[in-house]
N, C-alpha and C positions, 0 to 999 in steps of 0.2 A: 661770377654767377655759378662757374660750372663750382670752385671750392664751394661754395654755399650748398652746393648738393650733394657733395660729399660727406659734407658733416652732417647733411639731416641724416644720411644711409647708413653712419657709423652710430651715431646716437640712435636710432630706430634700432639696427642690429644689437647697440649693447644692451638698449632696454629689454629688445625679446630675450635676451640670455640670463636675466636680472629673475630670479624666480617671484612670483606676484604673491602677496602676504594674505593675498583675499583667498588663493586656491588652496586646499587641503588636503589630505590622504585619506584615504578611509580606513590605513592603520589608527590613524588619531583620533578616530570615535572611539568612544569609551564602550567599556564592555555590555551595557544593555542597550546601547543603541546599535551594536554592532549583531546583537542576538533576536532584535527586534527584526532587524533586515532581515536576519537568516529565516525566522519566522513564517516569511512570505514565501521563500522557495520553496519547492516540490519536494519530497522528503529524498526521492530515489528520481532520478540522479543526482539534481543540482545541489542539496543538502549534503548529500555524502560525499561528492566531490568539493564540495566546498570547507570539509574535514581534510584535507589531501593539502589544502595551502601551507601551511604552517602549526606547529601547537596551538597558539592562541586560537588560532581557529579551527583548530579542531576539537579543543576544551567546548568552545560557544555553540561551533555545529555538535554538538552531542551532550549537551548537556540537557539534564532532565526536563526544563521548562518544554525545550522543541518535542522533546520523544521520551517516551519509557521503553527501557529496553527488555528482554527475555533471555537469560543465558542460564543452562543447565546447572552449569559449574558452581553458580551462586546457592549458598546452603541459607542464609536467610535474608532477611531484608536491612541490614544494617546499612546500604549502600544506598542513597536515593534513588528512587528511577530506574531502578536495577530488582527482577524479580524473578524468582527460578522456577516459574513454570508459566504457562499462556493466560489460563482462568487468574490467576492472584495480578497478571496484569492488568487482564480485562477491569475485572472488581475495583482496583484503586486509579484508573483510566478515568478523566473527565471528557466532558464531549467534546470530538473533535483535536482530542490526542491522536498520534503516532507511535506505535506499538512499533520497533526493529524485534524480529526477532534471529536469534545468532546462529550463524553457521554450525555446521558439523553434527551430527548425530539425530536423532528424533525426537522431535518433540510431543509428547502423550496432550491429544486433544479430542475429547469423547465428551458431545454434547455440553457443549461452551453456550452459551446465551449471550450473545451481546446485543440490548436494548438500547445503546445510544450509537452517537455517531463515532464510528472509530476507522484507522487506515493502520492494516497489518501487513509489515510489509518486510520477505528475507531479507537477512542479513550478508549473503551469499552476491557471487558476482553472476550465479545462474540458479535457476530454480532450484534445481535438483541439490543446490546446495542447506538447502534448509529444508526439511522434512515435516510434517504434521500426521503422526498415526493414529487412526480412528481406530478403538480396539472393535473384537466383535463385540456384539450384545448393546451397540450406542447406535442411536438412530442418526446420526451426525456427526461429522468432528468439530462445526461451525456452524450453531443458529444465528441467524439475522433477523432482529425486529426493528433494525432502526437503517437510516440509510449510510452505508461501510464501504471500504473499498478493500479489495487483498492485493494485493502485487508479488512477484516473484519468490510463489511458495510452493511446493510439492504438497497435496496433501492424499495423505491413500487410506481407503476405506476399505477395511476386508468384508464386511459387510453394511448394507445400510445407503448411506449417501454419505461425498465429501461434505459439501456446502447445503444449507438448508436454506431457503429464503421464504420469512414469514412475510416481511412487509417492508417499506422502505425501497431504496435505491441500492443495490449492488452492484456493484462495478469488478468487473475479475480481470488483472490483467498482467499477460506475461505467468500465465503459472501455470502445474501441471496436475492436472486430476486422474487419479488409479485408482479404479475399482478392480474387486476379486475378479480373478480370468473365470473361464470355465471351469467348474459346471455351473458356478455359483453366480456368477452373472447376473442372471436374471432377478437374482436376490436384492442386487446392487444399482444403482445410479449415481454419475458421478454432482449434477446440479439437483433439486428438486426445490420445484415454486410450490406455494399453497398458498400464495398472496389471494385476497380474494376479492380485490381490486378496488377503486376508491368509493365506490355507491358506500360501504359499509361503514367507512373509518371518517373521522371526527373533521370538522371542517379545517383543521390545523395541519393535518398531513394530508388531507385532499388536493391542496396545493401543489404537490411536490409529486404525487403518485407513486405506484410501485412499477419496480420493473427490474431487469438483471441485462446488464451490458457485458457481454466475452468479446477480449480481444486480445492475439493471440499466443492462446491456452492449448496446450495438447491435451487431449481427452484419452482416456484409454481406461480398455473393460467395460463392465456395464451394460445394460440391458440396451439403454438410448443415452445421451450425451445430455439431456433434459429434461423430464417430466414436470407438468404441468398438470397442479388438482384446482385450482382455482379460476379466475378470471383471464388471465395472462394464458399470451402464444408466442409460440416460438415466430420469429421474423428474424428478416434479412442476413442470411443464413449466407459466409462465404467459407471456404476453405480452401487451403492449401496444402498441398502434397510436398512433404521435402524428401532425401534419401531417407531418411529414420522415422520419422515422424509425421503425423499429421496437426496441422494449427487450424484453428476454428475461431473465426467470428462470428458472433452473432447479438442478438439481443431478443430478451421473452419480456414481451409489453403487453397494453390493452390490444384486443382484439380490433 
């Protein structure tokens, strides 16, 4: 009896050591099933990190289908998914692309329009590392008429406003907004809403509403951190005091 038990415990041990024909690797997906997963992640972090595994998937995680990217350096569009300035991204962007845009230097961004759903988001491992300059004489460096999100971008306005929100859903988060210091300040804002809230707009985006979500964004300059010509207010309003800086959260929804 007792050998009889031995051999079930050796046979049991050699089977679990026997690798099983039915379990697989997720190396051995093929390449559009492995870029369809990638699809689902977050652009920043888990996208970007998931470029960090190996080539193969760092070819998948950045390849044009997930994102279009922005780099200066590029003289024309010969390159898929690769375009050398912000607007010529926007333009050839379908909804609900992911725009990277690339570290290092400034990127010229004076009254952009974007009317569909798009997420722009640096290429940088900190804000400050991607830049967006609104020249003077541009009421904006970033209209929004559709619902967008920004992530981890500097954008600085010497005069006028960073961000402009017509309508839609804006989400800001993780970036840093500069307007001109004094005297000129009061010229300047770094958010401005003129959403004019759902009574007016078509029963298609009445669904969804307008509104603008900060989370946290260092604010600096600027007359207010907000202004609001429309339906929308500022709410729940928190912040944080660090040595350097100050972070803001908050959100400007219906009243």
């Amino acid at each position: 009896m007792e050998e009889k038990r031995k051999w079930k415990h050796r046979k049991s041990s050699t089977s679990s050591s026997i690798p099983n024909s039915n379990t697989s690797s997720i190396h051995n997906l093929d390449d559009g099933c492995l870029m369809h997963i990638f699809s689902f992640l977050s652009p920043i972090p888990d996208r970007y990190n998931t470029a960090l595994v190996c080539h193969r998937w760092h070819y998948l995680a950045c390849h044009p289908r997930l994102w279009l990217r922005v780099d200066r350096s590029v003289k024309d569009s010969s390159e898929p998914g690769v375009f050398p300035s912000i607007e010529m991204a926007v333009s050839a962007a379908r909804p609900g692309d992911t725009i990277l845009i690339a570290a290092g230097g400034s990127h010229l961004a004076s009254n952009i329009q974007i009317k569909k759903p798009l997420c722009l988001i640096g290429g940088g491992e900190l804000p400050d590392d991607t830049t967006l300059l609104c020249s003077r004489g541009s009421d904006s460096a970033l209209e929004f008429l559709s619902t967008c999100k920004v992530a981890n971008l500097t954008v600085k306005a010497e005069l006028g406003c960073c961000l402009l929100h017509r309508s839609g859903r804006l989400t800001i988060d993780g970036c840093i907004l500069q307007c001109e210091s004094n005297p000129l300040d009061y010229l300047s804002c770094p958010i401005v809403s003129t959403a004019a809230g759902p009574e007016i707009l078509t029963s298609s985006v009445k669904s969804h509403g307008d509104s603008v979500s900060v989370s946290r964004t260092r604010i600096e300059g600027g007359a207010k951190a907000v202004v609001t010509s429309g339906s929308l207010a500022l709410q729940r309003v928190r912040v944080i005091y660090a040595r350097t800086s100050i972070f803001f959260w908050f959100d400007v929804d219906r009243r």
